[in-house]
C-alpha positions as CSV (number, residue, x, y, z in Angstrom):
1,X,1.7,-8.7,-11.0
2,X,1.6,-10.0,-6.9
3,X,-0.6,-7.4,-4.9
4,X,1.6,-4.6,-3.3
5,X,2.5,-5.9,0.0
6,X,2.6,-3.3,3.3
7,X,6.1,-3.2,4.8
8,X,4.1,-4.5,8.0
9,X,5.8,-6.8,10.4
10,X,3.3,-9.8,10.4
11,X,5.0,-13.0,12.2
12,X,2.7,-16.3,12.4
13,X,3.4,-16.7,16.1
14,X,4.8,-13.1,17.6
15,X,6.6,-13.2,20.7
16,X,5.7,-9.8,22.8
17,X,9.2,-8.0,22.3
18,X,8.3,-8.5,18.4
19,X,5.3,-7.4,18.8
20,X,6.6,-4.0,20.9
21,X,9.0,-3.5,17.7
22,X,6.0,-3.6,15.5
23,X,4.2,-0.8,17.9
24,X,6.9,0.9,18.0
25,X,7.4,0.7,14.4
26,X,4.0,1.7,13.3
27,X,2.5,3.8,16.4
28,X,2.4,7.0,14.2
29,X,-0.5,4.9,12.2
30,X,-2.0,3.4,14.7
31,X,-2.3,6.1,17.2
32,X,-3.4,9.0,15.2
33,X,-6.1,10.2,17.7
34,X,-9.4,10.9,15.7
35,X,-10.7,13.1,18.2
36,X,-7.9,15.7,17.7
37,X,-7.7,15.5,13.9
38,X,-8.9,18.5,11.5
39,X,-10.3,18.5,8.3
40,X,-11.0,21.4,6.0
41,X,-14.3,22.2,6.1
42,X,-14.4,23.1,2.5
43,X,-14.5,19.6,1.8
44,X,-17.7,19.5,3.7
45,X,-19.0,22.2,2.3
46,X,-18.4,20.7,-0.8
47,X,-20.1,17.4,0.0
48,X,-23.1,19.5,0.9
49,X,-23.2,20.6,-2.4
50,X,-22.7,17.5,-4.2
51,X,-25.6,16.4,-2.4
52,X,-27.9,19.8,-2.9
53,X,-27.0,19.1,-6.4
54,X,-28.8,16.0,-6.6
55,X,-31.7,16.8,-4.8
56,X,-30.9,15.9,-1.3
57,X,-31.9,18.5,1.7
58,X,-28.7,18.6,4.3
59,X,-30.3,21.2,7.1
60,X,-30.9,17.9,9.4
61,X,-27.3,16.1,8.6
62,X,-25.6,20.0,9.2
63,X,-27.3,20.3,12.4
64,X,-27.5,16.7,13.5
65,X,-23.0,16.9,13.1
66,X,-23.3,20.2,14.9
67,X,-22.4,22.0,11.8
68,X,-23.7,25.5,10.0
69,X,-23.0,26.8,7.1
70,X,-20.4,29.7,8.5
71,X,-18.5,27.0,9.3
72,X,-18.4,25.7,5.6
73,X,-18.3,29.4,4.4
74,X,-14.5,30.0,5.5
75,X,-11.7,29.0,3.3
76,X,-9.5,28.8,5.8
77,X,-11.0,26.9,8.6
78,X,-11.3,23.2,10.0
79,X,-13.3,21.1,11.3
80,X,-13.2,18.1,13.8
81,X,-13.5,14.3,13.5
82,X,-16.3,14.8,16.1
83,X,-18.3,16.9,13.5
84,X,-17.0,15.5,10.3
85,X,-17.4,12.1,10.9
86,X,-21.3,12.0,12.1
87,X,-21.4,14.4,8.3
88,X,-19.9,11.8,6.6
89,X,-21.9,8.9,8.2
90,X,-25.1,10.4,7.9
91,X,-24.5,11.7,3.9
92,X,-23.8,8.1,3.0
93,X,-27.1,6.9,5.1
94,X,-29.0,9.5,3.2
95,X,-27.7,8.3,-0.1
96,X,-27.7,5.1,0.8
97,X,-24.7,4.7,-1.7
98,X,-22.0,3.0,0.7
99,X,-19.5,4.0,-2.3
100,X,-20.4,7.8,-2.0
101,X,-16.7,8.6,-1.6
102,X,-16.2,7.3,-5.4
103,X,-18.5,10.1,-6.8
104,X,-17.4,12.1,-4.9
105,X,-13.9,12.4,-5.1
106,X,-14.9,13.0,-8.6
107,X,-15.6,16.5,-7.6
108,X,-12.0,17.2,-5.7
109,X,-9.8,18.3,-8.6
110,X,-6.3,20.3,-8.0
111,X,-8.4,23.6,-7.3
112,X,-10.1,22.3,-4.1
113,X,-7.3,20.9,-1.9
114,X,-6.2,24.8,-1.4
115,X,-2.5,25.9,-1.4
116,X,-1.6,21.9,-0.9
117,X,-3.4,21.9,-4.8
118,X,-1.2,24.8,-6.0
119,X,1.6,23.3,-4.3
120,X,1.3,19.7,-6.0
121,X,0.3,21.4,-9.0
122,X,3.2,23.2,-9.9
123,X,5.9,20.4,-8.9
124,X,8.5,20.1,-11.5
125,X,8.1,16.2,-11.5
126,X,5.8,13.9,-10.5
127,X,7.7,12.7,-8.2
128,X,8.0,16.0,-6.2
129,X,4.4,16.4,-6.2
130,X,4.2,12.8,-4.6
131,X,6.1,13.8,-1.8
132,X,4.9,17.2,-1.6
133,X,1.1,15.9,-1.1
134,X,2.9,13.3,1.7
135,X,4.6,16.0,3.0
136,X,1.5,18.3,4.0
137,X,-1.4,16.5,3.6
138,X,-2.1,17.0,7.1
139,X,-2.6,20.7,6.8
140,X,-5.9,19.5,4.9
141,X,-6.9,16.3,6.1
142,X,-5.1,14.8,9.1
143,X,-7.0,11.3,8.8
144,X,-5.4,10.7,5.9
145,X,-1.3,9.8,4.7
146,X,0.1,10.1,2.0
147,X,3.2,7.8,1.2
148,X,4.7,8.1,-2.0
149,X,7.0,5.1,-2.7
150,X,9.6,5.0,-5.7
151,X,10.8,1.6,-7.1
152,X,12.6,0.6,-10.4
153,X,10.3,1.2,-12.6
154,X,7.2,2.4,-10.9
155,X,6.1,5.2,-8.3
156,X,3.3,4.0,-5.9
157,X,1.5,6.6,-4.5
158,X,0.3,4.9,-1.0
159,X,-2.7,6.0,1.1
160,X,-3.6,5.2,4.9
161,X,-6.8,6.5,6.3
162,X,-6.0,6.8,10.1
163,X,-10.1,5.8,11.1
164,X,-11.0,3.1,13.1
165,X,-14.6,3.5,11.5
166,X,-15.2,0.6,8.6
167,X,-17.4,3.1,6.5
168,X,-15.1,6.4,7.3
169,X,-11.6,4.9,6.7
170,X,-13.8,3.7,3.4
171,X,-15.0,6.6,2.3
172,X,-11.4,8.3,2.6
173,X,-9.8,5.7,0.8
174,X,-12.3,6.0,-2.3
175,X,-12.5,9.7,-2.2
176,X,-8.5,9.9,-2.6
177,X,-7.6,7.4,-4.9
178,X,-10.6,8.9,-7.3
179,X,-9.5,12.1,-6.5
180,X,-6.2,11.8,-7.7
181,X,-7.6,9.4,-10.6
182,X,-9.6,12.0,-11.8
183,X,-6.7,15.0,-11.4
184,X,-4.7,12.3,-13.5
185,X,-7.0,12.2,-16.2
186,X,-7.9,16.2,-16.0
187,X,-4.1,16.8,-16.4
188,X,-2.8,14.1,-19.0
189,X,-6.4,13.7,-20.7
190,X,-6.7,10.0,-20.2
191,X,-5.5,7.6,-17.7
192,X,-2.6,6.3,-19.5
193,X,0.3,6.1,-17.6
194,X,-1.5,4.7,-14.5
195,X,-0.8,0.7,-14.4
196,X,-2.5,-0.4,-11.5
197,X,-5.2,0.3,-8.5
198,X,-4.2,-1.7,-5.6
199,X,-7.2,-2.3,-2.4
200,X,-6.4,-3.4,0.9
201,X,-8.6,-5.4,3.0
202,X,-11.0,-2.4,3.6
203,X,-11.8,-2.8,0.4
204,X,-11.2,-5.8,-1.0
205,X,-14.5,-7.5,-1.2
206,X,-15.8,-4.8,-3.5
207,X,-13.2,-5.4,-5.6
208,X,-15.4,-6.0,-9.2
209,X,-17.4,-3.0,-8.9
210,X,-14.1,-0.9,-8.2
211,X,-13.0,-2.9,-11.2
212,X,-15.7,-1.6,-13.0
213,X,-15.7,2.0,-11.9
214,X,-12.1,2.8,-13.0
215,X,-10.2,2.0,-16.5
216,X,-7.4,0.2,-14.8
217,X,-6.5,-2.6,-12.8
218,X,-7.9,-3.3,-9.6
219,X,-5.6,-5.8,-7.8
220,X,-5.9,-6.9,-4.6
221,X,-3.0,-6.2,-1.9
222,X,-1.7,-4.9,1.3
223,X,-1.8,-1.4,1.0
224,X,-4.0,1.2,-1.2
225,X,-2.3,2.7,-3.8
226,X,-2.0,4.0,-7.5
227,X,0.7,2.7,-9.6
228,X,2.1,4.7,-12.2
229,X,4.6,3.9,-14.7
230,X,7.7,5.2,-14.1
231,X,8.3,6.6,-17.6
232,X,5.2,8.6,-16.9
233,X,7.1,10.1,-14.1
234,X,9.3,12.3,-16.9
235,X,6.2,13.9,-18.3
236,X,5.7,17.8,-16.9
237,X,2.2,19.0,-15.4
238,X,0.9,21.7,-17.1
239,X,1.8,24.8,-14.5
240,X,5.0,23.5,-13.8
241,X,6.6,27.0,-12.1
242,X,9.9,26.9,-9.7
243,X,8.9,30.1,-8.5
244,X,5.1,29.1,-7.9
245,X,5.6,26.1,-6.3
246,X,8.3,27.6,-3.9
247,X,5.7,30.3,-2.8
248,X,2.8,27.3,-2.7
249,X,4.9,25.0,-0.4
250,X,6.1,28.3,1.7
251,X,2.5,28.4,2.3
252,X,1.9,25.1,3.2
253,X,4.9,24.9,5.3
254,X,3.1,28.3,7.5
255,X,-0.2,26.7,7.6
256,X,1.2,23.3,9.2
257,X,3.5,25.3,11.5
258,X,0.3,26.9,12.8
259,X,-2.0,23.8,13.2
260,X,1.1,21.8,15.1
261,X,1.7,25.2,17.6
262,X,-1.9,25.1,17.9
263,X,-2.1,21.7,19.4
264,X,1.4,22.2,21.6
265,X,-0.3,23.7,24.4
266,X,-3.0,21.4,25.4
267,X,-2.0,19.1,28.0
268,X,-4.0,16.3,27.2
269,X,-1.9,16.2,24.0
270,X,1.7,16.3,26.1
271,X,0.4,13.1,28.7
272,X,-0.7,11.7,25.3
273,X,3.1,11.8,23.9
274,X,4.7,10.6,27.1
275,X,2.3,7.8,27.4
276,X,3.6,6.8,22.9
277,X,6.9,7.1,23.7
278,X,7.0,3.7,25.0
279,X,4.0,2.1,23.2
280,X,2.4,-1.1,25.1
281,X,4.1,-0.1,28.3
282,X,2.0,2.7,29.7
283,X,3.8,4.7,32.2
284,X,2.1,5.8,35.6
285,X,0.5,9.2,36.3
286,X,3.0,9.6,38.8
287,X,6.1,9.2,36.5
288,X,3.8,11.2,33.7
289,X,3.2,14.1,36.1
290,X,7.2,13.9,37.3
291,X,7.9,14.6,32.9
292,X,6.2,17.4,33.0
293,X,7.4,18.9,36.0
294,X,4.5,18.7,38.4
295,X,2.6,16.9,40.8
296,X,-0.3,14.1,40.4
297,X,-2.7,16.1,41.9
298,X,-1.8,19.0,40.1
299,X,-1.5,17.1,36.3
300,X,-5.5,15.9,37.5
301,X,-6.4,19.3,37.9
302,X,-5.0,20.4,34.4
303,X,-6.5,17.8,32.6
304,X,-9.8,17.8,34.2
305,X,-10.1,21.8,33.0
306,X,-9.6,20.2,29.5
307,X,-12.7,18.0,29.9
308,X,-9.8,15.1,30.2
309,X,-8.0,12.5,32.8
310,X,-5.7,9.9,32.8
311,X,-7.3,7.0,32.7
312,X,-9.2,8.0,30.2
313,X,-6.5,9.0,27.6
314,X,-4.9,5.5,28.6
315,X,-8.1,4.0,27.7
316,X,-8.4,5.8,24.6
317,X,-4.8,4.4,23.7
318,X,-5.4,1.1,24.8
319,X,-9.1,1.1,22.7
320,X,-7.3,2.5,19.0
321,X,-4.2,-0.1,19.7
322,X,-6.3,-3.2,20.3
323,X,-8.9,-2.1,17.6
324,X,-5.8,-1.6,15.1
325,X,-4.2,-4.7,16.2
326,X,-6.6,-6.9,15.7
327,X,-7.5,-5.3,12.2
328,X,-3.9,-5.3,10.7
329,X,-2.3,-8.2,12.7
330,X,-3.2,-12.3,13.3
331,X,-1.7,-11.8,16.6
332,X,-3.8,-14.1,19.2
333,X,-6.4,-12.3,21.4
334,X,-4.3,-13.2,23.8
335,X,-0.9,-11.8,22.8
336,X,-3.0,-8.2,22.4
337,X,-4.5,-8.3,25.9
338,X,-0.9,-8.8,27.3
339,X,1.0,-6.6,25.4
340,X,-1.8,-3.7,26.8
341,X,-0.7,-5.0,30.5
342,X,-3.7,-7.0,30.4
343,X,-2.8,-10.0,33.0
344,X,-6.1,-11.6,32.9
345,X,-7.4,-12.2,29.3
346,X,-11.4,-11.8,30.4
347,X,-10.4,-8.5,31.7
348,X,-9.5,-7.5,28.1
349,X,-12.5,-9.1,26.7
350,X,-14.7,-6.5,29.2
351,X,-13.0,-3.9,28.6
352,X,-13.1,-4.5,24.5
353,X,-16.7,-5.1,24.6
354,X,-17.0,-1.5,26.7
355,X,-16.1,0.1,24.2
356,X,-17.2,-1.3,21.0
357,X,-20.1,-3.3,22.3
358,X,-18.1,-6.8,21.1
359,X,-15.8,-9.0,21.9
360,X,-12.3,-8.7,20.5
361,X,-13.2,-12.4,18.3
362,X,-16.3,-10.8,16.9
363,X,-14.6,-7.1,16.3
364,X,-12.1,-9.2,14.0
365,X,-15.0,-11.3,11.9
366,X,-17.0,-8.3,11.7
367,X,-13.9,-6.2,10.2
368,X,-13.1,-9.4,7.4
């Protein structure tokens, strides 16, 4: 069987209007801010214990990611990228197991992903818990998506991990398809039923040892998914409850109402949509500031209380769309620089290597 291809545009020579249909296509992907996503910090917490377990002291990687352990304690609380991502960078230095997100999405079964668990849990059909999990995964992790795709005979279960960071956008990918591996197998009792593991690029190159870590499959692709047999797709969960799974998604349904009123009042976040609305074709403060019904000087003063400014969230646009660009795309350095309003390409090139210390040409060999 052919590696699952991405529904990705990917023309040999774009022109830029194809390339603004591909933003505009895929800008939800690509501009996923980092900075403003949450994570549950019980998946921390457990990560702490995984490593406590096997001998590893975590007070310097708690304190060094400005975490303590109240804020592993509550159930119901988040984190941010800013705190989880130095955790998860500096757990895999102190294993120095690049694959940690393998062993330990071995420890996430159904229990651990909270009322999104219960939720999945007690779907009728496979199916609905596929689309359940796609539906609110964010409510638990919001660097990851979850597309669940069903074909003639087969329903993929697609993963994107919304990190510009090789080893974090790693780590997620391993820690959910081995989660949900290992749910498989906890529920079923064996992994039958599951045809295939497909790896993208992020982790293609480690494709033997994946090979050899799971009882399936591996095949290279386009996308990172789990394949399961359609047939498979009849066979009831164990806790399969109408009742339960309408209170469990109820729940879910609260909890992501919540976290998206939450973010509705910062402006930073309301420039941020204005400026994605027309993606590659960055509007001006001015006409920002006349959207939201004030003045320039006043839209400075509001985002400079938030720690913020406009050139700065432009920038931070500009930085994730290049970086993504040049990862998922063979678009010419060029083509990038000018579809960010980049007239000059060594302007592009300066600003690139501001903010990732390379050029755009060695970002891209870097990333094969």
């Amino acid at each position: 069987m052919q590696g699952l291809k991405s529904d990705r545009y990917q023309p040999e020579d774009p022109t830029i209007s194809e390339q603004q249909r591909w933003l505009a296509q895929h800008q939800n992907q690509l501009l996923q801010p980092n900075d403003d996503c949450l994570i549950a910090a019980n998946y921390a917490a457990l990560l702490q214990q995984y490593l406590a377990d096997n001998g590893w002291e975590t007070d310097q990687l708690l304190e060094d990611a400005g975490l303590n352990q109240a804020d592993l304690a509550c159930a119901n609380k988040h984190i941010s990228y800013q705190q989880y991502a130095p955790f998860i960078k500096g757990a895999i230095a102190l294993t120095n197991n690049p694959h940690l997100g393998l062993e330990f999405g071995k420890r996430l079964n159904i229990s651990t992903h909270g009322f999104l668990g219960y939720a999945v849990m007690s779907s009728t059909t496979l199916e609905k818990a596929a689309d359940m999990a796609g539906r609110y995964i964010s409510i638990r992790n919001q660097l990851m998506t979850i597309q669940p795709i069903r074909e003639a005979n087969r329903l993929i279960i697609q993963f994107n991990a919304n990190a510009t960071d090789h080893s974090i956008r790693r780590f997620e990918l391993e820690t959910s398809l081995t989660s949900l591996y290992s749910i498989w197998k906890e529920l079923f009792g064996n992994h039958k039923g599951i045809e295939t593991i497909c790896i993208s690029e992020t982790l293609a190159a480690d494709r033997d040892f994946y090979a050899a870590f799971f009882s399936v499959p591996v095949e290279i692709g386009d996308v990172d998914a789990i394949v399961i047999d359609a047939q498979t797709d009849t066979l009831h969960t164990r806790i399969t409850d109408e009742a339960l799974s309408a209170i469990a998604e109820q729940q879910c349904r609260g909890l992501l109402e919540s976290l998206q009123t939450a973010s509705q009042g910062s402006v930073t976040d309301k420039v941020r949509q204005w400026l994605l609305k027309s993606p590659g074709e960055f509007m001006s403060q001015a006409a920002v500031a006349d959207k939201l019904g004030v003045t320039s000087r006043t839209l400075n003063r509001q985002l400079a209380r938030e720690g913020s400014g406009f050139k700065q969230i432009t920038d931070e646009i500009k930085q994730t769309l290049a970086s993504q660009c040049l990862l998922k795309t063979q678009w010419p350095v060029e083509d990038i620089a000018h579809m960010l309003g980049y007239s000059d390409c060594a302007n592009f090139n300066r600003a690139f290597k501001r903010w990732f210390d390379k050029t755009p040409s060695q970002f891209r060999r870097s990333a094969a």
